[in-house]
C-alpha positions as CSV (number, residue, x, y, z in Angstrom):
1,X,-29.1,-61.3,162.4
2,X,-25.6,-61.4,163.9
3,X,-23.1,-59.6,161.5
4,X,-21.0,-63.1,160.9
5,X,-24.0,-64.8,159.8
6,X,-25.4,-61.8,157.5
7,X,-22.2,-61.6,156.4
8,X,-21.7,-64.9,154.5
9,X,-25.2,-65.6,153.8
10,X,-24.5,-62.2,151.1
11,X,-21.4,-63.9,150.4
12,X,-23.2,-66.9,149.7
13,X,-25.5,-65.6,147.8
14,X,-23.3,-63.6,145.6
15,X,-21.2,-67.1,145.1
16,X,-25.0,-68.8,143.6
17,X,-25.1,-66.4,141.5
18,X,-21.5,-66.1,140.1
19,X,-20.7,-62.3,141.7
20,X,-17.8,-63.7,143.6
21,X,-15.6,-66.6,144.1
22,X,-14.4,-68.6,147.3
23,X,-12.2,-71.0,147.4
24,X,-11.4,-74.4,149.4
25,X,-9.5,-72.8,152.1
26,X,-12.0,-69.2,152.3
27,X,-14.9,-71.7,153.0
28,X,-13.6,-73.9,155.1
29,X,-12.0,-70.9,157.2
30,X,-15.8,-68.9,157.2
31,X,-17.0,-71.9,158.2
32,X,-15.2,-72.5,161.7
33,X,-15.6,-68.6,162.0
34,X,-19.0,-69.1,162.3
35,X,-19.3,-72.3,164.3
36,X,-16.9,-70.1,166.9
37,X,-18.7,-66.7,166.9
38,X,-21.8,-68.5,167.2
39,X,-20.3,-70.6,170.4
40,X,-19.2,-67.4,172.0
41,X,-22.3,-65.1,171.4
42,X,-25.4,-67.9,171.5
43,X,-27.9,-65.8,172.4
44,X,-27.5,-63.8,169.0
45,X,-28.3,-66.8,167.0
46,X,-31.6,-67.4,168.6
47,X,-34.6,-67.6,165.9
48,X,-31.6,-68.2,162.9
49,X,-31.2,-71.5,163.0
50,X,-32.1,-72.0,159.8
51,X,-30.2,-69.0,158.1
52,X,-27.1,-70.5,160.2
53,X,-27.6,-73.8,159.3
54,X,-28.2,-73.5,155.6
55,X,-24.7,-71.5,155.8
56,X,-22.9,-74.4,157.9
57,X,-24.2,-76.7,154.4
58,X,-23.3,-74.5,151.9
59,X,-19.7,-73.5,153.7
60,X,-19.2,-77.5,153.9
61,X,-19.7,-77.9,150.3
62,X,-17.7,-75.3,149.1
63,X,-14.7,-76.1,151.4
64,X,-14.8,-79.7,149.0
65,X,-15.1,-78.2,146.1
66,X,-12.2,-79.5,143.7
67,X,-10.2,-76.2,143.6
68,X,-6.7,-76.5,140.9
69,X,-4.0,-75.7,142.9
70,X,-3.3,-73.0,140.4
71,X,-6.8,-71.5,140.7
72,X,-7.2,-67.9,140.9
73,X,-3.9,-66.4,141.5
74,X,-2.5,-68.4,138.3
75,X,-4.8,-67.4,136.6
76,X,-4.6,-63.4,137.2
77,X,-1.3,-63.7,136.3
78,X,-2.2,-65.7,132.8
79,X,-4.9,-62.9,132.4
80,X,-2.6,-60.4,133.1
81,X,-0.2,-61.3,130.7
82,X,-2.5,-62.0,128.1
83,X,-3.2,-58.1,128.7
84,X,0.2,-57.2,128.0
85,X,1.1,-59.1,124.9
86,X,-2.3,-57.3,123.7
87,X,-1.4,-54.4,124.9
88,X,-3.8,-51.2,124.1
89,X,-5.0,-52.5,120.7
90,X,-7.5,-55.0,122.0
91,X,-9.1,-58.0,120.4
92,X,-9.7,-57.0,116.6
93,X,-13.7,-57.0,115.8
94,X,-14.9,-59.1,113.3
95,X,-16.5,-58.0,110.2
96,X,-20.4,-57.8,109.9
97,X,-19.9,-60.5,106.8
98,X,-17.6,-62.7,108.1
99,X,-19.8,-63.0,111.8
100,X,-23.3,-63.7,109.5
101,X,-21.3,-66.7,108.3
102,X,-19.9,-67.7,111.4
103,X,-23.7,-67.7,112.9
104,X,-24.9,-68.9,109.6
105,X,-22.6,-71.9,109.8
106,X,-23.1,-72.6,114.0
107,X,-26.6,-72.4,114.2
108,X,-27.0,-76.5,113.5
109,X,-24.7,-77.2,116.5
110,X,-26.6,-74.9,118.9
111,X,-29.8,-76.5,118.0
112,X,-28.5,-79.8,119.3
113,X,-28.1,-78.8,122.2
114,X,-31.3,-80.4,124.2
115,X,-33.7,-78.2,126.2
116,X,-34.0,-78.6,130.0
117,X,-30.3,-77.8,130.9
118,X,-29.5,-76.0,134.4
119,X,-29.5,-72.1,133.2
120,X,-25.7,-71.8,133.8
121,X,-24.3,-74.8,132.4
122,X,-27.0,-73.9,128.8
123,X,-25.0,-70.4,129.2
124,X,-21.8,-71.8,128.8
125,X,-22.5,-74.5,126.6
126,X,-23.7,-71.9,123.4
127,X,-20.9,-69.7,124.4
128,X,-18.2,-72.6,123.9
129,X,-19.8,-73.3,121.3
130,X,-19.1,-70.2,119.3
131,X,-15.4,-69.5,121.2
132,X,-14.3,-72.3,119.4
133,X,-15.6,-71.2,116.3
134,X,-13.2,-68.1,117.1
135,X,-17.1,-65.8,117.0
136,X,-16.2,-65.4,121.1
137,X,-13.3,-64.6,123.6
138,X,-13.3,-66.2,126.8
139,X,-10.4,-64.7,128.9
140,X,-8.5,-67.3,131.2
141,X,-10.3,-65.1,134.5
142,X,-13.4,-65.6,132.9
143,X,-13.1,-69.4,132.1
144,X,-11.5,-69.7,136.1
145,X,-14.7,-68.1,137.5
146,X,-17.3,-69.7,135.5
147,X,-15.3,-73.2,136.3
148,X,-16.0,-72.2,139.8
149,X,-19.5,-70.8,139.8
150,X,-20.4,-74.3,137.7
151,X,-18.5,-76.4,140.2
152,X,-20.1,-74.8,143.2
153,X,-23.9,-74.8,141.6
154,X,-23.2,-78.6,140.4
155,X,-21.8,-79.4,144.1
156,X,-25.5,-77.8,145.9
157,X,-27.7,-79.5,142.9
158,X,-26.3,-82.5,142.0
159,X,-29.4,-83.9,140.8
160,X,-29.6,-81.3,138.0
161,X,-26.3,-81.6,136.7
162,X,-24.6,-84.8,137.2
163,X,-27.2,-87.3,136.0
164,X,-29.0,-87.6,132.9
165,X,-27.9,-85.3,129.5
166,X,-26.8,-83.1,131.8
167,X,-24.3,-84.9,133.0
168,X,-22.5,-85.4,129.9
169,X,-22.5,-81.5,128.9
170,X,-21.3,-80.6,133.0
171,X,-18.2,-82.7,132.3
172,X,-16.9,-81.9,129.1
173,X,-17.9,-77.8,129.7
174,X,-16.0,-78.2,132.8
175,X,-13.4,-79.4,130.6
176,X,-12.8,-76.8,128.1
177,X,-13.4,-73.8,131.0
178,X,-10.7,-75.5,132.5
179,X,-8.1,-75.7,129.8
180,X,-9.0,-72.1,129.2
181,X,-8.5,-71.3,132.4
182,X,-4.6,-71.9,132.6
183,X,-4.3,-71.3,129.0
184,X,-0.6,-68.9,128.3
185,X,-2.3,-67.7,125.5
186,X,-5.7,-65.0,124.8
187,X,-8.7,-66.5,125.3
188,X,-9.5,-67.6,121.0
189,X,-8.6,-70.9,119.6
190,X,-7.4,-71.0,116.1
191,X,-10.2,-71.5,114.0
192,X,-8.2,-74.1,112.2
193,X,-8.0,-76.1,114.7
194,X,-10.3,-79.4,114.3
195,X,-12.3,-79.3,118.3
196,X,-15.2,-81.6,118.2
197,X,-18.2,-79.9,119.3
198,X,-20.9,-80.8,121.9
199,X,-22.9,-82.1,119.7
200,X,-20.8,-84.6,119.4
201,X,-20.1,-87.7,121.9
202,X,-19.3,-86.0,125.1
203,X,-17.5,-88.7,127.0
C-alpha cells in the first residue's frame, strides 16, 4: 500500500475509534494530498481502490464536520488553566458514603435511558448523567474530543444516531459536551445547580 494511503487509513482508524482528533482544515488538507500523490504515482494505487476510496469518503466527511472555531487550541488553553488554578492538589475524592448515595440516588435516571443506543453516544450519556450529579469530572479536553469523536461517528452513521430515540439523546449530549468543552472553569457542576436530566424531554 503506498505510504500516503496507509498513512491516513491508521489515522482514520484511530479517529473511529476516538485515539485522535482531526479537524475541518487536517481533513480537507489529507484529502487533496491524497488525490495528488495518487495522480503523480498511479501505478502505486493499483489493486487499492477500495482502501483509497473509502479514505476519499471518510476525508470528505470529516473536512464537513461542524468544527467551533474555538475547537482544540481553546480548549488546551481552558484545560490548561483549569490545571493551574488546581494546581498539585487535584480533584478532592469523594467519600465511600457520600458516592453509595450519589449511585443510590442516580440509578432511576440511568435506567431510563433506553437500550439499543450507538456504544459511544450510551458511553456518554451515563457518564453525563453522573457529572452532573458532581459523582464525575469531565475536563474541557475531554468533553472537546468526545464532541468530536461523536460528531465524526454521527457524520459516517447517520442512520444510527440522527433518527429515532437516538436522535434526541445525540443532540442534547452534543450539547452539554459542548458547553463543557469551553467551560473557564474544572470540569464539575455545582451539585446545586437544578440541570434537567436525559430522562427528561430532550428537545
Amino acid at each position: 500500500m503506498p505510504e500516503p494511503l496507509a498513512t491516513w487509513t491508521w489515522r482514520l482508524e484511530r479517529v473511529r475509534s476516538g485515539r485522535t482528533v482531526l479537524t475541518r482544515a487536517q481533513a480537507a488538507t489529507a484529502r487533496a494530498d491524497l488525490v495528488s500523490d495518487r495522480s503523480a504515482h498511479a501505478g502505486e494505487y493499483e489493486g487499492y481502490d477500495d482502501e483509497y476510496a473509502a479514505a476519499l469518503d471518510e476525508l470528505e466527511v470529516l473536512s464537513r464536520q461542524a468544527n467551533r472555531s474555538d475547537d482544540l487550541l481553546a480548549v488546551l488553553a481552558a484545560d490548561r488553566r483549569r490545571a493551574e488554578r488546581e494546581g498539585a492538589a487535584g480533584d478532592v475524592p469523594a467519600t465511600t458514603h457520600g458516592m453509595g448515595r450519589a449511585r443510590a440516588s442516580l440509578a432511576g435516571e440511568h435506567d431510563r435511558v433506553p437500550k439499543g443506543l450507538p456504544d459511544a453516544l450510551d458511553q456518554w450519556v451515563h457518564r453525563l448523567i453522573r457529572y452532573r450529579a458532581g459523582v464525575k469530572v469531565i475536563s474541557p479536553l475531554e468533553a472537546a474530543r468526545a464532541e468530536i469523536r461523536l460528531r465524526n461517528e454521527a457524520d459516517l452513521n447517520p442512520a444510527a444516531y440522527r433518527t429515532g430515540v437516538a436522535a434526541g439523546y445525540y443532540g442534547r449530549v452534543i450539547r452539554e459536551l459542548g458547553e463543557i468543552a469551553t467551560a473557564e472553569r474544572p470540569g464539575r457542576r455545582e451539585v446545586g445547580s437544578r440541570v434537567r436530566g436525559l430522562g427528561d424531554v430532550l428537545v
